[in-house]
C-alpha positions as CSV (number, residue, x, y, z in Angstrom):
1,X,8.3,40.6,47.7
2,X,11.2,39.8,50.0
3,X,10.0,36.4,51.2
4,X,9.6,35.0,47.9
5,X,13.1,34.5,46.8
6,X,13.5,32.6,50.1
7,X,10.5,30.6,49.4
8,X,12.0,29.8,45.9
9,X,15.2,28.8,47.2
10,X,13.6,26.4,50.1
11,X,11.2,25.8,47.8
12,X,14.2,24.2,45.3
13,X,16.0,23.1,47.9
14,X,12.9,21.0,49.0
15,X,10.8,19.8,46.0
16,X,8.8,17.8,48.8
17,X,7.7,20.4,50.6
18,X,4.3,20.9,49.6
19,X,3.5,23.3,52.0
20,X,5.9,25.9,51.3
21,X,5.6,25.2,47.2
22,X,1.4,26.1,47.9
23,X,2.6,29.1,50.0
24,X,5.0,30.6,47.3
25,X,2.4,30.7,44.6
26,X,0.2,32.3,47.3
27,X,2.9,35.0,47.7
28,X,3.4,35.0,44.0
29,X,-0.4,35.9,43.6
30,X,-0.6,38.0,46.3
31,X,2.2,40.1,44.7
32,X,0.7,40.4,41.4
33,X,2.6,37.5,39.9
34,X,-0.4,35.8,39.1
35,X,1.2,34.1,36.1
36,X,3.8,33.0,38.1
37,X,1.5,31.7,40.8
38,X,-0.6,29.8,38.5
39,X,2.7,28.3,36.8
40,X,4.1,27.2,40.3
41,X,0.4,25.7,41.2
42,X,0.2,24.0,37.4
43,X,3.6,22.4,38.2
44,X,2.8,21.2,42.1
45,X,-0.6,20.1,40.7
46,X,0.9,17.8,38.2
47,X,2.4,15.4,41.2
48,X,0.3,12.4,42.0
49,X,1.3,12.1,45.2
50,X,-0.3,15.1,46.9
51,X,-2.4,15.1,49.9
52,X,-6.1,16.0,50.2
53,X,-4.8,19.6,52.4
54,X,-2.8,20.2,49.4
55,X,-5.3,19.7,47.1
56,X,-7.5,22.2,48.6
57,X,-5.1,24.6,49.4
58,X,-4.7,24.6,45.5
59,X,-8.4,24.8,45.0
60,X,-8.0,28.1,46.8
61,X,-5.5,29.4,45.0
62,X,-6.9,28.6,42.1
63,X,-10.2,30.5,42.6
64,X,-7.8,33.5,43.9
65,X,-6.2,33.6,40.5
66,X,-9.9,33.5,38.5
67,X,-9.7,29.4,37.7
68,X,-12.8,28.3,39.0
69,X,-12.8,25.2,36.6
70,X,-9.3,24.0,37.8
71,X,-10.1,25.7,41.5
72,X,-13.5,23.0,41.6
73,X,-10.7,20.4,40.3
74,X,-8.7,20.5,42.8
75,X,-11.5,20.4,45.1
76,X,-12.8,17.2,43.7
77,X,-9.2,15.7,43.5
78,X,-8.6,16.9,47.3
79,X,-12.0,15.1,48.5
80,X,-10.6,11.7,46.8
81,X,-7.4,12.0,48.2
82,X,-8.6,12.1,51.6
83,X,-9.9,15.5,52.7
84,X,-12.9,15.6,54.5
85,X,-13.2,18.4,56.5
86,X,-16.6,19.9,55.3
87,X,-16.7,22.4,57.6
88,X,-13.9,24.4,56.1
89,X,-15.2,23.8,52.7
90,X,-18.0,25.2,53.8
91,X,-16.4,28.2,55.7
92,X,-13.4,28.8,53.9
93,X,-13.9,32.4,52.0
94,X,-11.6,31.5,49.0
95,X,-14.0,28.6,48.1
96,X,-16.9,30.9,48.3
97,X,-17.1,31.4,44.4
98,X,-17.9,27.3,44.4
99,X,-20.4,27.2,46.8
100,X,-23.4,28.3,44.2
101,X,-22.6,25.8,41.5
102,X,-24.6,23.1,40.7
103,X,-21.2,20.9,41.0
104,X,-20.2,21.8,44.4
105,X,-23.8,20.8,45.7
106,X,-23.2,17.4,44.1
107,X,-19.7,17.1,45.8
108,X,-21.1,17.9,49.2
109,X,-23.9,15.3,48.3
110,X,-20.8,13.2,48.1
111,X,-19.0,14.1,50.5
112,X,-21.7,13.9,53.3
113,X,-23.1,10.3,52.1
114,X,-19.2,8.9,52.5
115,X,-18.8,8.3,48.8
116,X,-16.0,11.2,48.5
C-alpha cells in the first residue's frame, strides 16, 4: 500500500516509463485494487509504441485480474512487437491459464515457425 503512491507519482512524473506504469497496476492488483489495476493497464495498453516485454508483462496482468481475452491480446500483440522468448511463455505461471486454449497452440505454432 505504501509503494504505490510513489509508483504514481514516478509513474506521472515519467509517462515513459513503461516499466514502472506495468509495476504499479501490479501493486494496484496485488492490493485489491483490481479496478484500478485494470484502468492503469487499459490506459498503458492504449500506446502504440510499447515493446514486446511490455506487452507480455500486460498479458500477465491481465490473466491476474481474470481477462483472459485481453490477457491472450496482449500476448499476440507482444509476439508482433518483437517478443520471442518462448521459453518464458511457456514457463511463466501467470500465462498458465493460456496455455490450454486452442489460440495459444496456434500462436506457439507461430511463434516457433518465425511467422510471429
Amino acid at each position: 500500500q505504501r509503494a504505490i503512491p510513489i509508483f504514481e507519482r514516478h509513474a506521472r512524473l515519467n509517462p515513459d516509463d513503461y516499466y514502472t506504469r506495468v509495476s504499479l497496476a501490479n501493486i494496484l492488483s496485488i492490493t485489491g485494487k483490481e479496478f484500478e489495476a485494470l484502468r492503469a493497464a487499459d490506459e498503458l495498453s492504449a500506446v502504440e509504441s510499447l515493446d514486446g516485454l511490455t506487452l507480455c508483462n500486460l498479458a500477465c496482468l491481465y490473466l491476474q485480474c481474470k481477462a483472459p481475452d485481453r490477457g491472450m491480446e496482449h500476448l499476440r500483440r507482444a509476439i508482433q512487437k518483437g517478443y520471442k522468448d518462448i521459453d518464458q511463455i511457456l514457463r511463466d505461471p501467470d500465462l498458465a491459464p493460456l496455455r490450454v486454449t486452442p489460440e495459444f497452440e496456434e500462436l506457439m505454432k507461430e511463434l516457433e515457425a518465425g511467422n510471429g
